[in-house]
C-alpha positions in Angstrom: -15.2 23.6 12.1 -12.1 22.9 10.4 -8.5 23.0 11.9 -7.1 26.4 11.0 -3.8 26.3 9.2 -0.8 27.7 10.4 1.6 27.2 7.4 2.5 31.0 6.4 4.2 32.5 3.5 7.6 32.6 5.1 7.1 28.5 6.0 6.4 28.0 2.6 9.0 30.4 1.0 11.5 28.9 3.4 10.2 25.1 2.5 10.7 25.8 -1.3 13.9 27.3 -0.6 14.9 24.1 1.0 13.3 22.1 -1.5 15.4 23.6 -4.1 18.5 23.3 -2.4 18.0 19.5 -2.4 16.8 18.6 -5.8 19.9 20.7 -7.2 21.8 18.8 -5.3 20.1 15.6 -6.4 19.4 17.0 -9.9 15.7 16.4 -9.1 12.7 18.6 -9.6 9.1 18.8 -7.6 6.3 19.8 -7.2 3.9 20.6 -4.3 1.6 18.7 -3.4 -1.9 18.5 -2.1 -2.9 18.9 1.2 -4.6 15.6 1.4 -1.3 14.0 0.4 0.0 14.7 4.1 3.4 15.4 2.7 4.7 18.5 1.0 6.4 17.6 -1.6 6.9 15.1 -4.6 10.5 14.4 -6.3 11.1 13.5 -10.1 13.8 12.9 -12.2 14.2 15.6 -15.2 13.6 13.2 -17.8 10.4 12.0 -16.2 7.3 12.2 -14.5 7.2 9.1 -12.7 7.2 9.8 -8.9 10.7 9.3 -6.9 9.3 10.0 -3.5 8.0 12.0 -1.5 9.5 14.6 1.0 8.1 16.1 4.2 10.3 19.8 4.8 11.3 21.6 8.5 12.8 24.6 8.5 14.0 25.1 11.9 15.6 28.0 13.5 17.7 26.2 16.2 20.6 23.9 16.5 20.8 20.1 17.6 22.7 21.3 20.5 19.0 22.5 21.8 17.2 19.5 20.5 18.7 16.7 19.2 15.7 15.4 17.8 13.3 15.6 15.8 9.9 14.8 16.6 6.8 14.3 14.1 3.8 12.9 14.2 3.1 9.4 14.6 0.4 10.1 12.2 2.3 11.6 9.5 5.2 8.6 9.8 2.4 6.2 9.2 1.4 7.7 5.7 5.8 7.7 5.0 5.1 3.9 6.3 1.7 3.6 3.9 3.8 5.1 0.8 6.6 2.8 1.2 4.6 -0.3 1.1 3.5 1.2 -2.2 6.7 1.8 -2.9 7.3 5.1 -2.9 10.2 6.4 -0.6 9.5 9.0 1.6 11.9 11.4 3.6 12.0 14.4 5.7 14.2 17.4 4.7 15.1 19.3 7.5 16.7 22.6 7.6 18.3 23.9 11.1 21.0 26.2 11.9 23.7 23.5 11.4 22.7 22.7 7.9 20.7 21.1 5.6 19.5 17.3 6.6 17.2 14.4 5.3 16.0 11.1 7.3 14.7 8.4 4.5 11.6 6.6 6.2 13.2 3.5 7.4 11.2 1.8 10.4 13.9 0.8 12.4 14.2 4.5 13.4 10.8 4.8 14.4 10.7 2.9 18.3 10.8 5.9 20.2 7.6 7.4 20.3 6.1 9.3 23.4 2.9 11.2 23.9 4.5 15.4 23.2 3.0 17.8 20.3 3.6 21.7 19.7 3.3 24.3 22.0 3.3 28.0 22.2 4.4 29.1 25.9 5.0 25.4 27.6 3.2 21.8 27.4 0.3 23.4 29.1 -0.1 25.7 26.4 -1.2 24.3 23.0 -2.1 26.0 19.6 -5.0 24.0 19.6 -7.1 21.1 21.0 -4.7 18.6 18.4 -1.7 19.9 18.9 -1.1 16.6 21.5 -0.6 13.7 20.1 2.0 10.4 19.8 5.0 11.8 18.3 8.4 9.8 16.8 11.4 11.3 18.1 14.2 10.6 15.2 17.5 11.2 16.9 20.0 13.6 14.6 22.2 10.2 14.2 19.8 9.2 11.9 20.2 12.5 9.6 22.1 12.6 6.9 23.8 15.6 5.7 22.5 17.3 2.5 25.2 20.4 2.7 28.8 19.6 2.7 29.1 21.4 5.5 26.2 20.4 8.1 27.7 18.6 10.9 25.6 17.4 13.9 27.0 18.4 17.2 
């Protein structure tokens, strides 16, 4: 039986949102991208189609005063790891109520990983039977700040 999904239409209208924020910013455009792709996003110049990178996005409705990191899995760093050797440069785009952020794969950032996942109602509540896993915790210091006005507290 497959894993169901739990991406919704206000994830992915929130996502595109993001997405679009950035590649004004960056004069880029994108596209979404496959599921198998285990990203969400690829990144191209307007003059061509040849790839730029790849961008994961997490709309987040807290602050890093709660958090003040990010955690992903360990699984989806190693395909950013995988597309850099291929050289293809991968980031995360994150959205949270301080602003709008992005972390370019770089693995010197990736050493503190721990065993955590998501959970609905505590850590002995899961969505699902994978929802515990290795995860990389990317400290906000790493972030850097795609709105003029995000600043990491």
């Amino acid at each position: 039986m497959a894993r169901p999904l739990y991406e919704t239409k206000d994830h992915l209208a929130a996502e595109l949102d993001a997405m679009q924020r950035f590649a004004d910013k960056y004069d880029y455009r994108f596209e979404k991208l496959p599921l198998q792709y285990r990203l969400d996003f690829a990144v191209f110049s307007n003059l061509s189609n040849r790839v730029r990178g790849l961008v994961e996005v997490r709309c987040r409705n807290i602050s890093w005063e709660k958090y003040d990191t990010l955690i992903m899995s360990l699984k989806k760093i190693m395909h950013m790891r995988d597309y850099s050797k291929m050289g293809i440069s991968s980031l995360i785009l994150l959205e949270n109520t301080n602003g709008l952020w992005m972390w370019k794969y770089d693995r010197d950032d990736v050493s503190d990983i721990r065993w955590g996942g998501r959970f609905k109602g505590g850590p002995s509540k899961p969505r699902d039977d994978q929802d515990s896993e290795p995860v990389v915790h990317i400290h906000k210091s790493k972030f850097t700040p795609v709105d003029p006005l995000a600043v990491p507290k």
